[in-house]
C-alpha angles and dihedrals in degrees: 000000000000116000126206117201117208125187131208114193135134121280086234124181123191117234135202118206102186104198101146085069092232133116106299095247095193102104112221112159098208141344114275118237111248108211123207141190141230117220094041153062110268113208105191115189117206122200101210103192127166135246096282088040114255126130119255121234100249098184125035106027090010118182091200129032132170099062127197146175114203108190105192132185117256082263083061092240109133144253105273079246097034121165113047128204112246116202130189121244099230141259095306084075116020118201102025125106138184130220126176125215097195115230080245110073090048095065089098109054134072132208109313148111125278137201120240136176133172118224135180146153121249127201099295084053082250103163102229143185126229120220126242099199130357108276086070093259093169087184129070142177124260112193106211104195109189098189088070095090134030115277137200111221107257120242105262112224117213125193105141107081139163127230129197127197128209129210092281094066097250128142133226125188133198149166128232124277117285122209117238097184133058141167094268131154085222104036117220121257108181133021116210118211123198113193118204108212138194120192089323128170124176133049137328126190151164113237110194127194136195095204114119107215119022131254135159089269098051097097091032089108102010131162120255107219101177140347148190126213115189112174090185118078111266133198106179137079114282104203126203108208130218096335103186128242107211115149097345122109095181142042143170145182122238137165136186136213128231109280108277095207121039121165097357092302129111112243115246102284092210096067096093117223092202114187154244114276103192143340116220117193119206127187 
């Protein structure tokens, strides 16, 4: 029988608050990586403790008030909700306070390192850092893993494309190849595409491909799966809905203008063609 342990204690960082103005004498090599996690609520616990460590009453006779964790990019910009509030817990524990970063301000990042740092205002309404270590590092290191929790695969935006034009002078767009198959425990069966559109008059189709790996030759001779003609100028978003995926491990999206020469003239340069702004896959 195979036996999985499994352990539940607090994230819990150890703060300095120097207010007697002397060398933090807590020694604390270096400041510990706090590792969160996307798809739920972190709850991370500091210990705020002062030079000779013991942990300050935060609560009835407090030397600092006004908590706050600010968590920055490595840029130093802030989280959209950057700073949150930290509140201590009470009298049973003295010293130890929570703050919550919600699942929900985390959607938008992938694996990567964050910047912290713990501020608060002690009882001058001087506005002070607390160390993270004891060389005064005000600054310390949040670990956001986004594989800890099941994910939907995120829409793909595409708005860079590449064009071609044959002998007749008539252009065809398209974007890059999009991958239909992943390693997934539920494979996907069907892609959506949703093509933003502005006054645009001509064709718009999915090319699909079996080729395993792309080349220049692998839409040569591609499957259309399915296509949109407008000959009025349109400015919305034309979908095309649960294409299915089948034997296919690549798709794209292409579209084609009116023919600019026909019958050796030249077609009435005022009709405007316009253009695709974007393409968005769902899956």
């Amino acid at each position: 029988m195979q036996k999985v342990q499994s352990y539940l204690y607090p994230n819990r960082v150890i703060l300095i608050a120097d207010l007697a103005g002397f060398t933090v004498e807590n020694t604390i090599v270096y400041a510990k990586t706090v590792k969160i996690y996307k798809g739920v609520d972190n709850v991370i616990q500091f210990d705020i403790q002062n030079a000779d460590q013991k942990r300050l009453d935060l609560v009835t006779t407090p030397l600092i008030s006004n908590i706050a964790l600010n968590v920055m990019d490595a840029s130093g910009n802030k989280l959209p909700n950057s700073p949150y509030t930290v509140t201590p817990i009470g009298t049973t524990l003295p010293g130890i306070a929570t703050v919550k970063i919600p699942s929900a301000d985390l959607v938008n990042f992938n694996d990567q390192y964050l910047k912290y740092s713990v501020t608060a205002t002690d009882t001058n309404s001087n506005n002070i850092p607390l160390y993270t270590d004891s060389r005064f590092s005000a600054v310390g290191t949040i670990e956001i893993v986004e594989s800890a929790t099941p994910t939907t695969r995120s829409s793909v935006v595409y708005d860079r494309f590449s064009g071609e034009i044959n002998f007749m002078g008539n252009v065809t767009d398209h974007t890059s190849a999009i991958p239909c198959k992943f390693y997934e425990a539920v494979p996907t069966t069907a892609l959506n595409f949703a093509v933003a559109l502005e006054n645009f008059i001509g064709t718009i189709y999915v090319e699909a491909t079996e080729d395993s790996t792309i080349s220049v030759e692998s839409f040569k001779n591609a499957a259309k799966i399915q296509s949109f003609t407008t000959s009025v100028a349109t400015t919305t978003t034309h979908n095309f809905s649960s294409v299915p995926v089948g034997k296919y491990n690549y798709m794209r999206i292409s579209w084609t203008y009116p023919d600019v020469w026909q019958y050796s003239g030249q077609q009435d340069p005022t009709i405007p063609f316009g253009m695709v702004n974007s393409v968005t896959v769902s899956y």
